[in-house]
N, C-alpha and C positions, 0 to 999 in steps of 0.2 A: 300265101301266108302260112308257116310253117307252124304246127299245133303248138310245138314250143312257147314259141309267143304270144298264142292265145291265150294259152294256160297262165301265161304269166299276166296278162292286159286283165284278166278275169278274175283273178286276185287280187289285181290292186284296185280295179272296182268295186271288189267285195269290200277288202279291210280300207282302203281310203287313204291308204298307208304303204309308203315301199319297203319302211323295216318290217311292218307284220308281215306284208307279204313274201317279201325274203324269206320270210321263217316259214312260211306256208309252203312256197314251195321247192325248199331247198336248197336256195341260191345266196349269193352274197347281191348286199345292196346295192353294189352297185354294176350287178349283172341285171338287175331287174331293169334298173334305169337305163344297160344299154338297148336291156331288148326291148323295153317301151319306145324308145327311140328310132331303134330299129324299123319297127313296126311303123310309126308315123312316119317314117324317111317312104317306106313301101305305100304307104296310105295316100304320100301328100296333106294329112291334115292330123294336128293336134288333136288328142287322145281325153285329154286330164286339162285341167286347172285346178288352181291351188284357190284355196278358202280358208276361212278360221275352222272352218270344222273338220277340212283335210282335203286330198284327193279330189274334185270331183269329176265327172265326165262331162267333156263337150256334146255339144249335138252332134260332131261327129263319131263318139265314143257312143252316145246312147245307140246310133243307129248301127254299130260296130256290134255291141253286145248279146241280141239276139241270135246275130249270125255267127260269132264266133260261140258262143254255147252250142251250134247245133253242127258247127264244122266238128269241132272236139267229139258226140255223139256219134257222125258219120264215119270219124278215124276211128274212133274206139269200134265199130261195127265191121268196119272193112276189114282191121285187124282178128277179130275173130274170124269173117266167114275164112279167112286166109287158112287160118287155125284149125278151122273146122274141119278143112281138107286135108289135113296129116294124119284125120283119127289120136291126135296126141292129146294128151289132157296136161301137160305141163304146159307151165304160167305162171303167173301172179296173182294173187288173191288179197284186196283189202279189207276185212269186214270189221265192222262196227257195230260195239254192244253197248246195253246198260252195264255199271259197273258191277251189278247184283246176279245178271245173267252172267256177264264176263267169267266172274270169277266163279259162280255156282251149280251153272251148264253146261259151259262150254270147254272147258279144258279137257274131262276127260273124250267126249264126243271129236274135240277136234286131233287129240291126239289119237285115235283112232282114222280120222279121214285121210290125215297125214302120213301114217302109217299105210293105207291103202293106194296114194296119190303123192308117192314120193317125190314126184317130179314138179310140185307146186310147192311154193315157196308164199307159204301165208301171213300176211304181217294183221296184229290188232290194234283197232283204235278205241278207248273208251270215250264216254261223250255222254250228255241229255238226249232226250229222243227229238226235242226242234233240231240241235245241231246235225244229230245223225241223219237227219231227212234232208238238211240243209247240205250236206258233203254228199249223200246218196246222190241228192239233186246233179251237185258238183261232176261229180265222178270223182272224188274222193277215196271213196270206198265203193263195192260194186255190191255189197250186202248189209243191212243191217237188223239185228238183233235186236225187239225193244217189244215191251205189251202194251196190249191194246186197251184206250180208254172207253170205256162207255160212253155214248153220246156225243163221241169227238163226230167231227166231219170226214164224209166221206176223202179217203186219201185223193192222190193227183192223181191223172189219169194215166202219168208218163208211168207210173208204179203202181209192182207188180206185189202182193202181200197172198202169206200163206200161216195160217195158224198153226203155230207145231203144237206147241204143249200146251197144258193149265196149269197156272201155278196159284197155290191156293193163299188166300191171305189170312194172315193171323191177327188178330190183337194181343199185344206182348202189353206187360202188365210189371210194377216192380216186384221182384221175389215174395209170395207171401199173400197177393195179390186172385189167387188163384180160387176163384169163388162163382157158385151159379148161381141164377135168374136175375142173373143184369141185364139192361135194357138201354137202349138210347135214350131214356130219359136222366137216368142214372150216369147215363156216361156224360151228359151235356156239363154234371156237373163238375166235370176231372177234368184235367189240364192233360193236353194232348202236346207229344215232341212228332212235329209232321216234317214233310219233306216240302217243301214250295211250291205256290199254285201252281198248275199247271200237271203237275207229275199226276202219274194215274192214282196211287196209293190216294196222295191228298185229294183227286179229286172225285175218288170215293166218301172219302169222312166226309168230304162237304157236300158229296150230293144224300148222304142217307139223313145226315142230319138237319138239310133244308126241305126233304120231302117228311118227313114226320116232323116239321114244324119247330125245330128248335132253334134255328139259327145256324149259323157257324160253330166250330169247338171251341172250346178256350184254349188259347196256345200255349205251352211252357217255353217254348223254342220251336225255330226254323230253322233245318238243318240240310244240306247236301245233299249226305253218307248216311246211308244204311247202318252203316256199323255205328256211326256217332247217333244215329236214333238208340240203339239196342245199348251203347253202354251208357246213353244220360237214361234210357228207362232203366238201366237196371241201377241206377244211383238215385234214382227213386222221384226225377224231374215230373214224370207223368206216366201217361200211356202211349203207345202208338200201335199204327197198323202199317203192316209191311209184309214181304211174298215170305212164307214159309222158309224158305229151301234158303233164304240169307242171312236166318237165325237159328237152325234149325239146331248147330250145335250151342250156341247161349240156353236154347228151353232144355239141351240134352243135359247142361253142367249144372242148372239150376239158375244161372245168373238171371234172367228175366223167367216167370208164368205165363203161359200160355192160356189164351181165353178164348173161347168163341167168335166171334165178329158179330155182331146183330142187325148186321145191316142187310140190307137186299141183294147184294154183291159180295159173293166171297171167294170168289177168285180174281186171278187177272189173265186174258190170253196173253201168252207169247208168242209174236209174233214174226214171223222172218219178211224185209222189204226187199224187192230189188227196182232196178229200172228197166221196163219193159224195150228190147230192140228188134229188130229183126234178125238178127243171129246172137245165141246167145255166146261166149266163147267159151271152149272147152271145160274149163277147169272151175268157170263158173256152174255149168247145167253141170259138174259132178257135185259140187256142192249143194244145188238145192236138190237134188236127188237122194244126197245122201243125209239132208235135215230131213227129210220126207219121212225115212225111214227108220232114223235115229233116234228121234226126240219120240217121248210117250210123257204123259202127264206123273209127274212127281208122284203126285200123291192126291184120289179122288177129291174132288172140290167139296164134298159132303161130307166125309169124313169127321169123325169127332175127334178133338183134340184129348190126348192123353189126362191133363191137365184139369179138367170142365168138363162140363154136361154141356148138352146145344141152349144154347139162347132164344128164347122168342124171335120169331122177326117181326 
């Protein structure tokens, strides 16, 4: 069974779908259908059946799918130690961020790796932090970039995680806004622009505000983007809270005020994932070596905002 065809039977497992997966993994539609075919010709047994809901897999696709996820692991592994023994650090690198890391950490850090590691050829994916665990999983990407939530579950065990930095969280406020001894009692009563359950930011606001007894926030909107938080707070929707370092020039021009956070949490880790093998390949182990020693925390988590005096907690 040629990894090819794996990659390709595993995708359409995934999306249910031969045109999503086309897209997924770079083929025309109706290469996917011959290499599913292919595949069943080699197998002797049908793969997929068709539903109203899409794709699904036979029982002999279910018992397919473990094994072909762990062949793909084996190839991706073989191909490093192969690697390993040129001493060469050229490769391919896919790594995956939040869009706030993406664009607020990582570009000048990576044009420096790149600069150091000209022989690697790095491509970016932005994503949610489920997606990015979900492609990690994949072997999509072989790093991903995202912070860490308090009280999430411990990760999988196939992954490997390293804290680089702190990044500090702010409560950004509309222009004007910029006033002290506010408290989360005071704030239960303002309309907050969050990001969707799940994400860390929101699932800060909702954990400081369910342990001091208030409930939920009030919401003015649910949004995405980072940047769509910062320009409906600065058009005066509400408040929100979000990592410093992806507002940092709206509090410098004045478009949002910068507040204290009064919660219990006021940073966020960033965190680097990968997936744990037995060889790691070249061009990978120079990247986590080189986040080891690149990344430093923005700016101390304590720190007092420009803007504000500190808040009670």
């Amino acid at each position: 069974m040629h990894p090819r065809l794996l990659k390709t039977f595993l995708a359409v497992a995934r999306t249910r779908n031969v045109t999503r997966a086309a897209a997924e993994v770079n083929l025309a539609q109706s290469s996917v259908s011959d290499q599913i075919q292919a595949l069943e010709a080699e197998l002797g047994n049908s793969l997929f059946t068709r539903s109203r809901q899409g794709l699904e897999l036979t029982p002999a696709g279910e018992a397919l799918k473990p094994y072909a996820e762990e062949l793909l692991v084996l190839t991706g592994e073989a191909q490093a130690a192969v690697d390993a023994t040129t001493g060469k650090t050229a490769g391919r690198l896919a790594i995956g961020a939040l869009e706030t890391i993406a664009s607020a950490r990582l570009p000048a850090w990576l044009a420096d790796f790149r600069a150091a590691h000209s022989g690697i050829d790095i491509r970016l994916r932005i994503a949610g932090s489920g997606e990015l665990l979900r492609r990690l999983g994949d072997g999509e990407i072989d790093v991903a970039f995202c912070f860490d939530r308090p009280g999430a579950s411990e990760p999988e065990e196939r992954f490997a995680r390293r804290t680089v930095a702190a990044a500090p969280l702010v409560l950004i406020a509309p222009p004007g806004e910029n006033r002290a001894n506010v408290d989360l009692a005071e704030l239960a009563e303002k309309r907050f622009v969050a990001t969707e359950t799940g994400c860390v930011y929101r699932a800060m606001v909702d954990r400081a505000f369910a342990e001091a007894g208030l409930g939920g926030p009030k919401l003015a909107a649910e949004v995405g983007s980072i940047d769509a938080i910062a320009g409906l707070v600065a058009a005066g929707a509400g408040f929100g809270i979000v990592p410093r370092l992806a507002v940092a020039t709206a509090i410098d021009r004045g478009e949002v005020a910068e507040l204290a956070w009064p919660g219990p949490v006021r940073s966020a880790d960033l965190v680097m994932i990968w997936r744990r093998r037995r060889v790691q390949p070249p061009a990978l182990k120079a990247l986590l070596a080189s986040a080891g020693a690149g990344f430093a925390p923005v700016r101390p988590a304590d720190a007092r905002p420009r803007h504000a005096v500190s808040f009670p907690s």
